[in-house]
PLY file of the C-alpha trace (Angstrom):
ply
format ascii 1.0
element vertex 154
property float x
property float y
property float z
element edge 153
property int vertex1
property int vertex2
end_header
-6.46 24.85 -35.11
-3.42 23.82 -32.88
-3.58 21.27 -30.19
-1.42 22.68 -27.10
0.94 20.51 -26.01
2.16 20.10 -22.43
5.34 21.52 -21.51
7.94 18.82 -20.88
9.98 20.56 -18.86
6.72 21.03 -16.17
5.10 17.21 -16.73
6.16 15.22 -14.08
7.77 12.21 -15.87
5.97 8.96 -15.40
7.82 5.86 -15.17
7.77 3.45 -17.71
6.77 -0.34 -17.31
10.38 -1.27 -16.85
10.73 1.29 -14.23
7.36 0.33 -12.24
8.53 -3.26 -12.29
11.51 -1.71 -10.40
9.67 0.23 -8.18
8.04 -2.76 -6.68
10.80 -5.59 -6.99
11.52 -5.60 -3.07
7.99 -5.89 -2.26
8.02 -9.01 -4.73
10.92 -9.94 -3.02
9.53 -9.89 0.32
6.36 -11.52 -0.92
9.03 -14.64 -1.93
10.69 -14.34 1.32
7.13 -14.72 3.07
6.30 -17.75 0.93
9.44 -19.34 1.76
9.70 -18.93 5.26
7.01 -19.82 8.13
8.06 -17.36 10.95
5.62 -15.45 13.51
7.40 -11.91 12.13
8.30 -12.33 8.51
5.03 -10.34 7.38
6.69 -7.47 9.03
9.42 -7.43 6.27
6.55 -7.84 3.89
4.94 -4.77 5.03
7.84 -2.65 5.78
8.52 -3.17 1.66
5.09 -2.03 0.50
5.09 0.45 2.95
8.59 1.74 1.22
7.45 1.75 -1.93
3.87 3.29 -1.26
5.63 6.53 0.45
7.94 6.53 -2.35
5.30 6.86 -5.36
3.70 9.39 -2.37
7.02 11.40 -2.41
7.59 11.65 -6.72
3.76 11.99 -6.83
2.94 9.48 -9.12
1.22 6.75 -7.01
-2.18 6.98 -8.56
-0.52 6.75 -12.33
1.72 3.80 -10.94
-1.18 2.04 -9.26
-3.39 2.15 -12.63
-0.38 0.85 -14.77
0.42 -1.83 -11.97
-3.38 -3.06 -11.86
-3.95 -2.77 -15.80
-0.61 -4.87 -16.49
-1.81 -7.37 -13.40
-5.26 -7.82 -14.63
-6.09 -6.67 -10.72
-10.23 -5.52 -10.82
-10.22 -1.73 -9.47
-12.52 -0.85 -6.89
-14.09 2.33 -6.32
-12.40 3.28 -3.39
-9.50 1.02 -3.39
-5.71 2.15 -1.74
-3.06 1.89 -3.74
-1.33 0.29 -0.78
-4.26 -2.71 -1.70
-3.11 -2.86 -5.57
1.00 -2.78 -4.33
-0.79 -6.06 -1.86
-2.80 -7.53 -4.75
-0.16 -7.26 -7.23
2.77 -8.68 -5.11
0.93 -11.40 -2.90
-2.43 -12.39 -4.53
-2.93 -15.94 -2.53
-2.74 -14.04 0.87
-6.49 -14.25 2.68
-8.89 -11.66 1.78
-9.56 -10.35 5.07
-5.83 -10.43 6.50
-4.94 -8.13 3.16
-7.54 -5.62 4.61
-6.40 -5.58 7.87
-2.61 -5.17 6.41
-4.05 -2.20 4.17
-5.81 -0.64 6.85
-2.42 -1.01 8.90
-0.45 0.70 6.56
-2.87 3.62 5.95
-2.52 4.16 9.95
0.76 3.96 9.15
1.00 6.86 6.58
-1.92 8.73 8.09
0.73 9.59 10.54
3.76 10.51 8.71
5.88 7.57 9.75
9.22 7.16 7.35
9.89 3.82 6.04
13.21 3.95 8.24
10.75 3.86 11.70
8.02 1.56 9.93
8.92 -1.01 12.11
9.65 0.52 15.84
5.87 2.27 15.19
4.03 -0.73 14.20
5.58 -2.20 17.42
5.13 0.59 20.04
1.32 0.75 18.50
0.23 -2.48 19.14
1.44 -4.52 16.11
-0.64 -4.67 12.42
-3.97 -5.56 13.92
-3.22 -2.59 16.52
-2.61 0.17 13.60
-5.34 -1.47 11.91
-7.77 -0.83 14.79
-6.72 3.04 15.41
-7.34 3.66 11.64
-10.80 4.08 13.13
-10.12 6.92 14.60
-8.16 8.43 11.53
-10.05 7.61 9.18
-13.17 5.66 8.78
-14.59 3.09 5.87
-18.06 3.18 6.91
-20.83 3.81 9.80
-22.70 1.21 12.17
-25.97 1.80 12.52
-25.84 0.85 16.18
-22.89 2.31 17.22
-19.52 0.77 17.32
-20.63 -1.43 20.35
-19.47 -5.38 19.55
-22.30 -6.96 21.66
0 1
1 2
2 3
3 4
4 5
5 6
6 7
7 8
8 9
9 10
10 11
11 12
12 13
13 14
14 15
15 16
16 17
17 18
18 19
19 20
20 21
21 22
22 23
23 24
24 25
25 26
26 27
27 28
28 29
29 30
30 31
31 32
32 33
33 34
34 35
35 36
36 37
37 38
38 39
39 40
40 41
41 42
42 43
43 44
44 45
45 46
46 47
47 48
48 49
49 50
50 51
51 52
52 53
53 54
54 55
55 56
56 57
57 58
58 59
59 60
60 61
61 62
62 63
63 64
64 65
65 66
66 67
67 68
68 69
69 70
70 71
71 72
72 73
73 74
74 75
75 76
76 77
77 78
78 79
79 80
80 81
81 82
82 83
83 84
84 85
85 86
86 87
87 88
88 89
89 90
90 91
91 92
92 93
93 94
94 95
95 96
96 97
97 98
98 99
99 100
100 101
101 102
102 103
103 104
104 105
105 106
106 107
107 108
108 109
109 110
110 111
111 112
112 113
113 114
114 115
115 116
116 117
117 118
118 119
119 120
120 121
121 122
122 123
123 124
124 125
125 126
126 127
127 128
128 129
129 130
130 131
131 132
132 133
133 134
134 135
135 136
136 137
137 138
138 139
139 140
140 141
141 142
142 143
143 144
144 145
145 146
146 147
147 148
148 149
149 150
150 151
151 152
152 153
C-alpha cells in the first residue's frame, strides 16, 4: 500500500528555526530597547514590533505553526486558548508583569480585530485611547468570558 504524499508545489512552506528566529528578531529587539530605556512611550515600539510580526505570520498563514515552534523551542506552557500575539509576548519579554502582558495582548487583538496595518499601529492605538483603551473596547469585539452580574464595577 502507498502512503500519499503531499504535493510540494501546494504545501505552504513552513519556515525553519533559523527563519522563525528571524521572524521575531525586531520584537527581541524592541524587548532590549524596553529594558534599556525607562521612557513613558517606549512600550509603544515594543508593541508596534509584535504587532508587525503577528500580521505578518497572519498574512503567509503560518502563525499557528510559528507559534507552536516558537513556544516548543522557548519551553513557553500552552494554554488552551492562548493568542499567538501572548507566545510572540512570552517568548520576547518573559519578566514583563502578568497582568500588563494581558492587557498588551488584549490591545493588540483590538488592534487586529480591526484590520489596522502595522504602518497605522501607532496613530490607532493613539486616536483609541492608548493600550489600556484598545484593551477595554476588545469587550465589545470580542469577549474572554461572562459576569454573572453584569459588567457593572460596583
Amino acid at each position: 500500500m502507498q502512503a500519499t504524499q503531499p504535493n510540494p508545489s501546494r504545501a505552504p512552506r513552513r519556515p525553519t528555526s533559523p527563519e522563525l528566529a528571524a521572524t521575531i528578531q525586531p520584537a527581541k529587539e524592541a524587548a532590549a530597547r524596553l529594558k534599556r530605556r525607562v521612557g513613558r512611550f517606549e512600550i509603544y515600539n515594543f508593541l508596534d514590533a509584535i504587532y508587525g510580526v503577528y500580521v505578518d505570520w497572519k498574512h503567509r498563514k503560518i502563525a499557528k505553526w510559528s507559534v507552536r515552534t516558537l513556544a516548543d523551542e522557548m519551553n513557553i506552557v500552552r494554554r488552551k486558548g492562548m493568542s499567538p500575539i501572548r507566545v510572540l509576548i512570552e517568548a520576547t519579554l518573559p519578566s514583563a508583569d502578568f497582568k500588563q502582558k494581558s492587557r498588551w495582548v488584549r490591545a493588540l487583538q483590538y488592534v487586529y480585530s480591526e484590520n489596522v496595518s502595522p504602518s497605522q499601529f501607532r496613530e490607532f492605538i493613539r486616536h483609541h485611547g492608548g493600550i489600556a483603551g484598545c484593551a477595554r473596547l476588545v469587550v465589545n469585539v470580542n469577549r474572554k468570558r461572562r459576569r454573572p452580574g453584569g459588567d457593572w464595577n460596583d
